[in-house]
Backbone as a ProteinNet text record, in pm:
[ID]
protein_1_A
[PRIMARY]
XXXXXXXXXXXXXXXXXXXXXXXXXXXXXXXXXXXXXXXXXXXXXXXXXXXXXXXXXXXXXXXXXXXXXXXXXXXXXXXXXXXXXXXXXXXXXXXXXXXXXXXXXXXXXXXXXXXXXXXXXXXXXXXXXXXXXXXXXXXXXXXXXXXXXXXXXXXXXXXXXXXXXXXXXXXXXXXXXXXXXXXXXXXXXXXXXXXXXXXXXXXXXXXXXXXXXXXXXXXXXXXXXXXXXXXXXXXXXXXXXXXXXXXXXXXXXXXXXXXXXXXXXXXXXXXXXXXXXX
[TERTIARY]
4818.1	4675.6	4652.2	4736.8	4718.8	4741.3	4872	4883.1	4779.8	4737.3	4634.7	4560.4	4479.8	4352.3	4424.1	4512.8	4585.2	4598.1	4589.9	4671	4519.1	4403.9	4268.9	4175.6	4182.1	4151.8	4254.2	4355.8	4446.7	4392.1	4316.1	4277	4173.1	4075.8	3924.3	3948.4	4009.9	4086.8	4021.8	4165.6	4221.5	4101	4019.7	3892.8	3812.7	3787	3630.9	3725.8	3812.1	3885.8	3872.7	3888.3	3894	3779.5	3647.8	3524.2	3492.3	3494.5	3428.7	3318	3291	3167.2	3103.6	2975.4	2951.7	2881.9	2883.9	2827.1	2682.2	2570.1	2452.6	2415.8	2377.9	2388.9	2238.7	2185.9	2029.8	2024.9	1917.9	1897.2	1900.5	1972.8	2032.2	1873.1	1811.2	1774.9	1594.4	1565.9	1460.2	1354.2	1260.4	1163.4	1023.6	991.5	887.4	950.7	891.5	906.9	883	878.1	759.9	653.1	586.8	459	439	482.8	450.7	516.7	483.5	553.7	566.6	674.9	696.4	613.1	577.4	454.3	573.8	526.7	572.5	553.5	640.1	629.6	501.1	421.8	308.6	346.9	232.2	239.1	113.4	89.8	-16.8	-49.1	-229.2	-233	-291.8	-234	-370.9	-378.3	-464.2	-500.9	-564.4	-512.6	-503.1	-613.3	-696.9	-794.8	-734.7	-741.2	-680.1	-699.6	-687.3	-705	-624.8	-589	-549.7	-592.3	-711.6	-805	-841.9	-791.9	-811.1	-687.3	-726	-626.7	-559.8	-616.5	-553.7	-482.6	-513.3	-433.1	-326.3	-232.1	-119.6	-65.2	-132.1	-53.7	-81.4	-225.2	-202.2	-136	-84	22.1	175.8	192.1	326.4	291.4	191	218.9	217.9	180.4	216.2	364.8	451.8	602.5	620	584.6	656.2	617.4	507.9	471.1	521	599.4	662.3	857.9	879.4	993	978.2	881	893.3	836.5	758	715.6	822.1	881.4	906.4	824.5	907.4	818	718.4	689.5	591.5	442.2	456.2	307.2	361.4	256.3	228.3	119.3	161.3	67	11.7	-89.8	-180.8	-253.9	-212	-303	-393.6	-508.4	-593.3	-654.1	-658.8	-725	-910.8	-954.3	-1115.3	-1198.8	-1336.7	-1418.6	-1409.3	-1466.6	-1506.2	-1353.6	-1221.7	-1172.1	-1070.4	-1091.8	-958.4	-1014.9	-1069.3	-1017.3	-941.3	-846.5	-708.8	-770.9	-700.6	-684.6	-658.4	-713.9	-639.8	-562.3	-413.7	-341.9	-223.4	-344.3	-236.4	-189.8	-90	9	-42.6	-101.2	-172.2	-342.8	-376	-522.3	-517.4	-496.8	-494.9	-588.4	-715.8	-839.7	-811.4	-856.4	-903.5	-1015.6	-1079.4	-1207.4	-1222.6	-1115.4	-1082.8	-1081.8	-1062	-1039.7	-1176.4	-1219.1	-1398.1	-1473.2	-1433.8	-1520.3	-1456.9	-1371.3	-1296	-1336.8	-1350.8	-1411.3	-1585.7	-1610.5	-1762.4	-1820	-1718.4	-1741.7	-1692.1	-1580.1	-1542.6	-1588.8	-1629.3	-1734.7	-1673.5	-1701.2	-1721.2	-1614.9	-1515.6	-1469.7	-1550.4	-1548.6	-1638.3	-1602.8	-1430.1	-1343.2	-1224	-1098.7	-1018.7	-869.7	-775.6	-707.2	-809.4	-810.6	-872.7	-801	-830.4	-753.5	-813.1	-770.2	-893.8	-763.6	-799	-647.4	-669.5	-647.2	-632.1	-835.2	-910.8	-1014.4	-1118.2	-1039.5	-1111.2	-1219.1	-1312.3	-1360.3	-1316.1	-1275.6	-1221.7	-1333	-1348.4	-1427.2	-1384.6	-1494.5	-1546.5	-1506.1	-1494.4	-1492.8	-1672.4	-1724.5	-1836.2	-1835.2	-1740	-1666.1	-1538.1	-1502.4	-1393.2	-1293.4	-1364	-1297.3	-1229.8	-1123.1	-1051.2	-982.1	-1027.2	-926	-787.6	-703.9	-584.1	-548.1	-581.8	-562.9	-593.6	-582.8	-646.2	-549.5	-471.8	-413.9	-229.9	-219.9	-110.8	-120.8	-243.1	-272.5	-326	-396.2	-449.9	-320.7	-247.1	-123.5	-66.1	-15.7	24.7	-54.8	-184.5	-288.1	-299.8	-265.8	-255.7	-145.8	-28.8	95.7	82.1	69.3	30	39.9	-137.2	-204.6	-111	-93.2	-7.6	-126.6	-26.7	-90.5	-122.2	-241.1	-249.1	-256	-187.4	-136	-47.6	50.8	136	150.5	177.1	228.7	314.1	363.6	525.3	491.6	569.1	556.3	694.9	677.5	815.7	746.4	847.5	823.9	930.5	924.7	1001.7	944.6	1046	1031.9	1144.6	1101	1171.2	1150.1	1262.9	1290.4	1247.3	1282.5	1300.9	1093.8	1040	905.4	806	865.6	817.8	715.8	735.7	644.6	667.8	571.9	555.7	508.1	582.6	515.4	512.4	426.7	426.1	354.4	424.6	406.8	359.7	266.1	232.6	201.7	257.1	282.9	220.9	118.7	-22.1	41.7	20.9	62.1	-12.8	-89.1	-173.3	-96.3	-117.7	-32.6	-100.1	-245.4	-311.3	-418.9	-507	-634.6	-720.6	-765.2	-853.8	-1024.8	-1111.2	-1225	-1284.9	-1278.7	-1339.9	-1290.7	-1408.8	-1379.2	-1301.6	-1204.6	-1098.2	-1044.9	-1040.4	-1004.6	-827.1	-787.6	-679.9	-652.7	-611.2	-623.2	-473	-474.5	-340.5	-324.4	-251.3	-200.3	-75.4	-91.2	18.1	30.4	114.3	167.8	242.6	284.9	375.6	411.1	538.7	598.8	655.3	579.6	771.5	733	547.3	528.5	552.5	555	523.1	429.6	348.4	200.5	153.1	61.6	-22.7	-88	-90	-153.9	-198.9	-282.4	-360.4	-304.9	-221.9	-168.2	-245.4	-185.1	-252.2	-153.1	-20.9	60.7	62	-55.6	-62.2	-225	-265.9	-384.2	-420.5	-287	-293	-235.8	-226	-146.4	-8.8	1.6	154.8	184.9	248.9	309.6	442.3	484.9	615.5	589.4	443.6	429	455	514.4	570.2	455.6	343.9	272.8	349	302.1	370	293.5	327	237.7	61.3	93.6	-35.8	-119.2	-199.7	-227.1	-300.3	-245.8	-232.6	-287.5	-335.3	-403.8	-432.4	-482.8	-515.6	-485	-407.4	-457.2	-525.1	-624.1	-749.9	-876	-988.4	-1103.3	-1059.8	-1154.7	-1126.2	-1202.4	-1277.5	-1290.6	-1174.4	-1110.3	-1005.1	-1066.9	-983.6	-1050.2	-1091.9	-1205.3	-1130.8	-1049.4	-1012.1	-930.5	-1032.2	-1039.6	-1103	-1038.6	-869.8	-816.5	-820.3	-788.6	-782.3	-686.2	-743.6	-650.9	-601.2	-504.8	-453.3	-349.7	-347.9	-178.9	-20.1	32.4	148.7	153.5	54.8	26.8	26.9	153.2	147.1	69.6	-33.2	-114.9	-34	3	51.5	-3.5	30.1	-46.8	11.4	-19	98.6	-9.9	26.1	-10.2	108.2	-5.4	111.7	77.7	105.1	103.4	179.8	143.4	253.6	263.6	373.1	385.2	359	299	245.3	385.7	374.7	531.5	532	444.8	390.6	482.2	466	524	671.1	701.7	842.3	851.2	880.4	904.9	1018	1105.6	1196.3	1116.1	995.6	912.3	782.9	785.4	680.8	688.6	611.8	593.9	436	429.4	344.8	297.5	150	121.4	-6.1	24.6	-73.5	-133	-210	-318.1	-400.8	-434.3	-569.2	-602.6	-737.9	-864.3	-988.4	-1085	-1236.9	-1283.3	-1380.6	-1467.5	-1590.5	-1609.1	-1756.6	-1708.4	-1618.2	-1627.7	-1480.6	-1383.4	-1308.5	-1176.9	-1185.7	-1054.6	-920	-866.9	-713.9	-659.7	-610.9	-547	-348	-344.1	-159.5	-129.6	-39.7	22.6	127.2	189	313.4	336.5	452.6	523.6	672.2	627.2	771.6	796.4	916.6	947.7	979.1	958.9	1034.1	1149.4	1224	1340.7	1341.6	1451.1	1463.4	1543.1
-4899.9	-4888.5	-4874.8	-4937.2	-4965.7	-4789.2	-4771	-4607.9	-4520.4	-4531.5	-4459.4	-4446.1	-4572.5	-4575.5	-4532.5	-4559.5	-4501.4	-4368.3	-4261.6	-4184.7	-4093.4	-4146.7	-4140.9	-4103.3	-4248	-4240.9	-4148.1	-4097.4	-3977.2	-3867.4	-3827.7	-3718.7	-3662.1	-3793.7	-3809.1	-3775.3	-3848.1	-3790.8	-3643.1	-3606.8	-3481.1	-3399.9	-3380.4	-3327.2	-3321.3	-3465.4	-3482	-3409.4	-3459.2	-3381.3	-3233.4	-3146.1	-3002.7	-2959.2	-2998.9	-2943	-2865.4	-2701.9	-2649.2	-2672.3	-2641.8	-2608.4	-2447.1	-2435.1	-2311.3	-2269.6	-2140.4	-2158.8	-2096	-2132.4	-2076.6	-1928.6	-1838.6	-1681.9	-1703.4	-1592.9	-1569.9	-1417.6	-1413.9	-1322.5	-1172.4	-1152	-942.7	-891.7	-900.2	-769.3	-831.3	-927.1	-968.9	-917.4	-859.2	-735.6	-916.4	-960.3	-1028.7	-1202.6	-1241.9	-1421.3	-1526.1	-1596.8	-1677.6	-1644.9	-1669.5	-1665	-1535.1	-1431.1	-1289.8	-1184	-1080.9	-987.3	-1047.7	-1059.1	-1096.3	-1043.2	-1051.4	-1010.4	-935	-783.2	-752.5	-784.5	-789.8	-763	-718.6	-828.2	-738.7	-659.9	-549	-439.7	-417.7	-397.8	-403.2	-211.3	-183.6	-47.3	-45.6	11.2	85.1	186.5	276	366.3	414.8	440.4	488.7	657.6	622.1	753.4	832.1	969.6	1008.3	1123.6	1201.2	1333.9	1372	1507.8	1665.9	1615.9	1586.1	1556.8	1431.9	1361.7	1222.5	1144.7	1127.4	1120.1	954.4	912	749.8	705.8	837.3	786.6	789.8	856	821.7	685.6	609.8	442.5	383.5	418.6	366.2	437.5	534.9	589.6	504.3	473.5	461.5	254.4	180.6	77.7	15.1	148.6	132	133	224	253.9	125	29.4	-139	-178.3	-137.4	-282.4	-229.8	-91.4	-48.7	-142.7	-181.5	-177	-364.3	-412.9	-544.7	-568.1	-483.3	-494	-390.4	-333.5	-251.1	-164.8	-178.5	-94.6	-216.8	-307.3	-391	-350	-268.7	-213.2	-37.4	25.5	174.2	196.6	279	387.1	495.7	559.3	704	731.9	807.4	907.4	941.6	984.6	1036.3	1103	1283.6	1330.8	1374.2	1281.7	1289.7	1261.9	1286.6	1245	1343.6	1339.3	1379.6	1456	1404.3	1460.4	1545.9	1547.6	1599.2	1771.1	1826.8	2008.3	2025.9	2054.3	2205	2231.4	2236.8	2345.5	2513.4	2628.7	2713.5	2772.5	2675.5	2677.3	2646.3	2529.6	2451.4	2549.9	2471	2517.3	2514.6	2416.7	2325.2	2276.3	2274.1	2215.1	2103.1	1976.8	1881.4	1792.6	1834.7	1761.9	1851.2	1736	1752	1700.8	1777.1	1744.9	1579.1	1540.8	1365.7	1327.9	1325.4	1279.5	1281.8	1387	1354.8	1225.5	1264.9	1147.2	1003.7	1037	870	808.3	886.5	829.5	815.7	893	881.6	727.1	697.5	550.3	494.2	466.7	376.2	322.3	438.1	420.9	488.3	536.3	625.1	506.3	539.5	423.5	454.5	310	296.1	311.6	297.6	323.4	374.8	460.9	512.7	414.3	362.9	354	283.6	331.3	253	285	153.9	194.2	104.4	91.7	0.1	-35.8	-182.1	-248.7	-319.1	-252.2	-257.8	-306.2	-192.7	-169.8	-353.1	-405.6	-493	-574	-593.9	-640.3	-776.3	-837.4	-988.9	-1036.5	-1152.4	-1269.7	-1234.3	-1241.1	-1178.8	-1034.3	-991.8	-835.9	-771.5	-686.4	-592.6	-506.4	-403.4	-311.2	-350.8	-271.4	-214.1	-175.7	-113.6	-36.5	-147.8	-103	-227.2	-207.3	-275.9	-189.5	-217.4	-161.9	-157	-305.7	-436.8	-583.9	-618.2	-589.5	-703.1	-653.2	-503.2	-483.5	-593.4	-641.2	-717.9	-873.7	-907.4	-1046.4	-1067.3	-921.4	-922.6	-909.5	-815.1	-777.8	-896.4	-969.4	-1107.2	-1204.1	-1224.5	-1238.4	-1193.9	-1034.1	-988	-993.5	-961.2	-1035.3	-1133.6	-1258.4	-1382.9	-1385.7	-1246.7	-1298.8	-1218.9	-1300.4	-1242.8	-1215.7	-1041	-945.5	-958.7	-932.1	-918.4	-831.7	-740.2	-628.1	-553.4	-511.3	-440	-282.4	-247.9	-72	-7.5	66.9	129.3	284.9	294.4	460	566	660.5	760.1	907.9	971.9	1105.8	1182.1	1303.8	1372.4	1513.9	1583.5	1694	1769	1926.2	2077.7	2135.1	2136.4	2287.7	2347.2	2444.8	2594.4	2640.7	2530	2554.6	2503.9	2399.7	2312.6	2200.7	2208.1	2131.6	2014.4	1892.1	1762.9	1686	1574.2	1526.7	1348.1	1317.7	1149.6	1087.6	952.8	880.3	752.9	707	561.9	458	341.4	241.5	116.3	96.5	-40.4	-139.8	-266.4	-424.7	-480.3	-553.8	-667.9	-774	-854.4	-1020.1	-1087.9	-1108.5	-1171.9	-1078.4	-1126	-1030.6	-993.7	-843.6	-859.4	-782.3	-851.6	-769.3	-716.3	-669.5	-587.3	-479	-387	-271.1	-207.9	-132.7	-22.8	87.3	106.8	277.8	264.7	381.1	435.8	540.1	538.4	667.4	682.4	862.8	882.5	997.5	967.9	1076.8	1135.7	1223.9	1269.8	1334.2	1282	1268.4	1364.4	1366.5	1473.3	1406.3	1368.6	1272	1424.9	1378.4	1424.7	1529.6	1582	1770.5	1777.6	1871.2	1912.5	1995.4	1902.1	2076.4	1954.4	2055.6	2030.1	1902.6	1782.8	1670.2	1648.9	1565.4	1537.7	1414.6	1359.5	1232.6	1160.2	1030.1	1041.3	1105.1	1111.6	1157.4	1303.5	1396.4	1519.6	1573.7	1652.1	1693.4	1810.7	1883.8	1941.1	1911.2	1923.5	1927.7	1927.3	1838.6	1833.1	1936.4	2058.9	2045	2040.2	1969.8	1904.6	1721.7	1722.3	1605.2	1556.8	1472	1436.8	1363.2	1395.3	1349.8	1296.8	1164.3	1111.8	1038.9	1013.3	982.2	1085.2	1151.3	1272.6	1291.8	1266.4	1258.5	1416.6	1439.8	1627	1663.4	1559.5	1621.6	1445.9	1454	1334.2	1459.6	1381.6	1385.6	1322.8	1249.3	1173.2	1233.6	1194.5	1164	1105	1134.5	1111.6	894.5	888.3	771.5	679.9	803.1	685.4	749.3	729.7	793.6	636.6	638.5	486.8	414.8	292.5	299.4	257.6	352	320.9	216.8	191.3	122.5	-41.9	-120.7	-266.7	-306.7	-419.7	-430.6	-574.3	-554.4	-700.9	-735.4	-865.4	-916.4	-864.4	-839.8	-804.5	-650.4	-565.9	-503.9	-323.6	-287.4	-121.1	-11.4	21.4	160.5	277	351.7	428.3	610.6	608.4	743.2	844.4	988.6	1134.6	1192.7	1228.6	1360.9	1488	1590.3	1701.9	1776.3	1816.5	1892.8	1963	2082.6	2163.3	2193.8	2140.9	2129	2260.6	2264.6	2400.8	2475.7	2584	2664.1	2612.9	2561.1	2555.8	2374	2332.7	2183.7	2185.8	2087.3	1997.2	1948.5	1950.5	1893.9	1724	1704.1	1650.1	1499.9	1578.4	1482.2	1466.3	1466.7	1440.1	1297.6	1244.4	1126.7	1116.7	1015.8	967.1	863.2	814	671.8	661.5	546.6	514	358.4	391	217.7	190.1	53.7	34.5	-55.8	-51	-112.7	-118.1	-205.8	-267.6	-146.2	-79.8	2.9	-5.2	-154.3	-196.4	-215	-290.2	-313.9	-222.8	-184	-71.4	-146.4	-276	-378	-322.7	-321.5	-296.6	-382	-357.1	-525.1	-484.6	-350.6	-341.6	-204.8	-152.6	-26.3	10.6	97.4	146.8	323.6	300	448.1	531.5	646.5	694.2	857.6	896.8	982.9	1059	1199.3	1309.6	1330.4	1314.1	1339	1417.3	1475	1595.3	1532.2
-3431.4	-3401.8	-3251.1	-3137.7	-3022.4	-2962.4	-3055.7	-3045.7	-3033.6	-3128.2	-3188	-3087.1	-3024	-2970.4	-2818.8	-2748.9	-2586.9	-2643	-2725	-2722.2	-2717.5	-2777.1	-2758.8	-2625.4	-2561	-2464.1	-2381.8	-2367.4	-2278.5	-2332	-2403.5	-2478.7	-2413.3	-2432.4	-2348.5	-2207.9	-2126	-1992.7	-1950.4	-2036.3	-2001.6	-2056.3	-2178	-2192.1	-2068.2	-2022	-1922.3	-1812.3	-1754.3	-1626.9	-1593.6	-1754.8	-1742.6	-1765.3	-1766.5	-1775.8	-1664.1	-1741.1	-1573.3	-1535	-1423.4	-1368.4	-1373.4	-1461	-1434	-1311.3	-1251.3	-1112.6	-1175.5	-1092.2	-1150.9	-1090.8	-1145.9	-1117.2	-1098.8	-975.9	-990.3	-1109	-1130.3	-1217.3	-1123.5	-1156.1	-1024.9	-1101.4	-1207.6	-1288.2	-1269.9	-1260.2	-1266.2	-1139.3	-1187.9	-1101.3	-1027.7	-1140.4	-1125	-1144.7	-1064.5	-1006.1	-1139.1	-1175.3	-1253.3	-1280.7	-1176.3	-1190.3	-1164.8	-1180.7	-1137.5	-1049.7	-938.9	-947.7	-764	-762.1	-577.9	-466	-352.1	-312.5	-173	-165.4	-58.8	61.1	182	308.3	364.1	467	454.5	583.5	598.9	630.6	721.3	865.9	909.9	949.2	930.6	1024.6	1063.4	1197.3	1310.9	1339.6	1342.6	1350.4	1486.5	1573.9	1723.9	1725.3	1809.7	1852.7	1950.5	1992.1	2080.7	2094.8	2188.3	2203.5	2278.9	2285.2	2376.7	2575.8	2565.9	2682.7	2722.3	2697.2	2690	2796.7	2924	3017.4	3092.5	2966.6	2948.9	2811.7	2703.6	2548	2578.5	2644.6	2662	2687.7	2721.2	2772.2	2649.6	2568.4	2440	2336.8	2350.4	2256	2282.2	2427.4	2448.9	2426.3	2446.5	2382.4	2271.3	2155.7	2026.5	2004.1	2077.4	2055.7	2081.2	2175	2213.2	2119	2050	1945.9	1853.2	1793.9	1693.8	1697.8	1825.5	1905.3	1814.6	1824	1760.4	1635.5	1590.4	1451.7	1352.2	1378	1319.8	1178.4	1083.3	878	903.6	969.1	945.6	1005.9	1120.3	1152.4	1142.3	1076.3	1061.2	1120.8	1225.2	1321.5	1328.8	1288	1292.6	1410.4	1481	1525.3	1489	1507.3	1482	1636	1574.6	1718.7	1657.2	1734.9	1702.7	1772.7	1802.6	1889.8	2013.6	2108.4	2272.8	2349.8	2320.2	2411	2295.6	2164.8	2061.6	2055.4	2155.3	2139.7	2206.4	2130.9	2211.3	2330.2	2409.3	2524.8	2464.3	2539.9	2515.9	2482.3	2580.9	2555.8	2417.2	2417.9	2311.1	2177.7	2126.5	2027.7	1870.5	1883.9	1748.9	1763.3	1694.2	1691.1	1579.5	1664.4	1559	1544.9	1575.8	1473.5	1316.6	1262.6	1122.8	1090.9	954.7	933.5	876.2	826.7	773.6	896	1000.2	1141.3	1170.3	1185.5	1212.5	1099.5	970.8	900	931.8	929.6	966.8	1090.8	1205.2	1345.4	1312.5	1221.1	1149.6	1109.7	1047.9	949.9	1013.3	1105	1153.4	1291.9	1360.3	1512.8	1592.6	1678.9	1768.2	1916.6	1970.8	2087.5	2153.6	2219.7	2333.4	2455	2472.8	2565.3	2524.8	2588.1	2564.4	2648.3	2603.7	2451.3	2365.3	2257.9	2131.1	2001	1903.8	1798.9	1710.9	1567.1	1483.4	1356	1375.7	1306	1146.2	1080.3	917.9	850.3	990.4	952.4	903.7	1017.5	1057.2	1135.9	1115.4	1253.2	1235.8	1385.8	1428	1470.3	1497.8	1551.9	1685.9	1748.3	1854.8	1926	1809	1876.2	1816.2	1871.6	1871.2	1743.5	1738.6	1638.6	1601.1	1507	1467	1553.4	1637.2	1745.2	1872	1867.2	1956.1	2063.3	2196.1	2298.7	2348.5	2410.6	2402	2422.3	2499	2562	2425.9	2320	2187.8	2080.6	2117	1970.2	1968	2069.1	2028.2	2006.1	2043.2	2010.7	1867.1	1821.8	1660.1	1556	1556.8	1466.7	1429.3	1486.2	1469.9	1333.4	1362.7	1237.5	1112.4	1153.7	975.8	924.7	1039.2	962	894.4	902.3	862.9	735.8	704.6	568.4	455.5	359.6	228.3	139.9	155.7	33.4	-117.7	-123.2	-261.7	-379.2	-333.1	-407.4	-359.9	-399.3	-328.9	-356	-268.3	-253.1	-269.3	-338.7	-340.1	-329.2	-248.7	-201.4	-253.2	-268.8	-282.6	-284.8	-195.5	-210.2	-254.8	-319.5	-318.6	-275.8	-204.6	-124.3	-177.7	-188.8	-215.2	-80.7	-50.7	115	74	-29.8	-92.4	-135.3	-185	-219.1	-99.9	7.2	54.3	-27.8	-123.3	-221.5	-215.4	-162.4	-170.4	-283.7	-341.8	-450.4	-398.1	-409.4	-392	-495.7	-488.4	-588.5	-550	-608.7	-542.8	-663.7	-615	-762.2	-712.5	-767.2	-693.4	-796.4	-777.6	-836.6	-795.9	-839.9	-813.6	-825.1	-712.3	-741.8	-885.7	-875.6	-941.9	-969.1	-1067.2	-1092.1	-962.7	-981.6	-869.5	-948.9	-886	-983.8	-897.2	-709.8	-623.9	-673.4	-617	-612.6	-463.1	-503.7	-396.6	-411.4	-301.1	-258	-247.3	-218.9	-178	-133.1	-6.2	71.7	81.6	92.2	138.5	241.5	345.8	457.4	481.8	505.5	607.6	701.7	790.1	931.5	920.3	1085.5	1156.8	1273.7	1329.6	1448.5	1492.7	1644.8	1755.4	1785.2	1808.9	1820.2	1929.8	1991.8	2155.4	2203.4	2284	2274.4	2404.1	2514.5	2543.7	2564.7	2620.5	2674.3	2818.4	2813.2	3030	2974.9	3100.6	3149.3	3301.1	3305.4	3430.1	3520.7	3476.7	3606	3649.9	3610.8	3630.2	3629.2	3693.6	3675	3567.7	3576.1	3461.9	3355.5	3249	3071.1	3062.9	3010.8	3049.9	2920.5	2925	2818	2716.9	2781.7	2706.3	2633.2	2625.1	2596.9	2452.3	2390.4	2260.7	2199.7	2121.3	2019.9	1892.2	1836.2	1744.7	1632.6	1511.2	1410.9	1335.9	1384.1	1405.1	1290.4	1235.7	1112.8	1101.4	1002.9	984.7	828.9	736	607.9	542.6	439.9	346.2	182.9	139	-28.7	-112.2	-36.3	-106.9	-58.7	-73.6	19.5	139.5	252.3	394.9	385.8	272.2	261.7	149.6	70.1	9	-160.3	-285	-406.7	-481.2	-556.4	-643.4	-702.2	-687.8	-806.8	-956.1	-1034.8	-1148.7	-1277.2	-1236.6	-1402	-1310.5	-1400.3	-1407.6	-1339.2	-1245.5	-1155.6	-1202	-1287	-1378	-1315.6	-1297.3	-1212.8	-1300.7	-1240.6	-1263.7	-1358.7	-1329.5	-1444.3	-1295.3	-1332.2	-1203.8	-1246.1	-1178	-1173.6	-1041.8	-1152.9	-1101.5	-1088.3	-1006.5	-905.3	-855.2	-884	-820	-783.7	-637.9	-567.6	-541.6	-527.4	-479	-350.5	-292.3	-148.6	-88.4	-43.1	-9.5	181	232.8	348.6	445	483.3	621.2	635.1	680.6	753.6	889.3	986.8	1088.6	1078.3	1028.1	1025.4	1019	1044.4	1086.9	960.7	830.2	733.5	775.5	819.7	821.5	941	985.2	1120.9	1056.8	906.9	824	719.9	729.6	613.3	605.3	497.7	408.5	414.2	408	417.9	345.9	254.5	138.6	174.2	168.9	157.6	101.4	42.7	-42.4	24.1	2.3	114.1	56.9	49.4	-43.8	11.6	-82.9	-104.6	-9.7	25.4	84.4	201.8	265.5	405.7	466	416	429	465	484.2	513.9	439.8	490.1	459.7	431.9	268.5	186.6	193.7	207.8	239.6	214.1	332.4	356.1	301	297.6	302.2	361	429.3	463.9	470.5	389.3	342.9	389.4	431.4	515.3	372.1	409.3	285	318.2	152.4	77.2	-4.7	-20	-147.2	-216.1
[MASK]
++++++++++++++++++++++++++++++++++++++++++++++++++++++++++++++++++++++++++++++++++++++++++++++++++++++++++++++++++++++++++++++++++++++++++++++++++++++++++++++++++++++++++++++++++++++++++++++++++++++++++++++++++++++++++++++++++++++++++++++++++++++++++++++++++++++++++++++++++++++

């Protein structure tokens, strides 16, 4: 019996001893959290005024590149040539007002000074406008970083050389329900032209000057289209445009940028931007 029961307990031993440990795996395949669909990276934009003639945008063009240099995919930058100083020269190569460029400086205000730029179509506590001058856009960015999005953006393009045919795709998520009403606007850009600019370091036009972010068409309304379906948490509305890229354009110095933003006060709830691929 004494057998019996030692030969027992050595059994038990050697059982409890060899118990593995399983290691715990996160789930590779899982899109959405618990409670819902993970909330992207937020994404801040400003939208920079500027013109051809305008012989101070240059310092606010080039201190967007620093604040691109520390924000990186986290702040997206537009150009916009509109208002008082955005006609071509003669000379110039390109004429890059657009008629969305006029309505957009329409609704959004007119600067009051040049650099100006207007940051995810906000007005801040104690600013006047929208319109914001160059000493305020790096102390604001910081702020909207902060706030976590409540819906997210997914962007993709696909691009044909051969047709130049652009197709984009945009895929909205709501974290949680939302029952405002919103827009969604979409652009596209052109980085890296060379044409024609007044600097201060010249009296005349420079022209070898490198324009960047340039906003060159919308495939929405210049105010954004609705979104008309239900904006249910965890639930993707998904969206295709098509567009066919100019001969005149840089295809390869072209991308895309989609945002949704309230209908009523024009706030920008989260961006995204995607370069063409074939």
């Amino acid at each position: 019996m004494k057998r019996y029961i030692l030969s027992l307990f050595i059994c038990t031993l050697l059982l409890t001893g060899c118990r593995e440990n399983m290691p715990v795996i996160d789930c590779l395949t899982c899109e959405d959290g618990p409670d819902g669909p993970d909330e992207q990276v937020r994404k801040v934009l400003i939208e920079e005024f500027t013109g051809v003639r305008c012989v101070n945008c240059p310092q606010g063009s080039a201190q967007i590149e620093v604040l691109l240099e520390q924000y990186g995919e986290q702040l997206i930058p537009i150009s916009i040539h509109a208002g008082f100083f955005s006609n071509p020269y003669t000379d110039s190569q390109y004429n890059f007002k657009t008629p969305e460029g006029d309505d957009i400086i329409g609704f959004l205000g007119e600067p009051q000074g040049y650099p100006s730029a207007v940051i995810n179509r906000k007005k801040f506590s104690g600013q006047e406008s929208l319109q914001l001058p160059q000493s305020a856009w790096a102390g604001l960015i910081p702020q909207e970083l902060d706030i976590e999005p409540i819906i997210n953006v997914e962007l993709e393009n696909t691009y044909d050389s051969a047709t130049r045919s652009l197709t984009v795709k945009v895929g909205l998520t709501p974290i949680d329900d939302i029952e405002d009403d919103l827009r969604i606007s979409i652009m596209v850009l052109e980085n890296d032209i060379i044409d024609l600019q007044l600097t201060p370091d010249s009296s005349t036009p420079d022209p070898e000057y490198k324009h960047k972010h340039v906003l060159r068409d919308m495939l929405t309304d210049s105010s954004g289209d609705d979104i008309t379906e239900d904006l249910t948490a965890s639930t993707t509305i998904e969206k295709e445009f098509t567009f066919t890229i100019p001969d005149e354009w840089v295809a390869t110095n072209c991308s895309t940028v989609a945002f949704v933003h309230r209908a009523d006060n024009m706030e920008v709830l989260q961006a995204d931007e995607a370069g063409l691929a074939e």
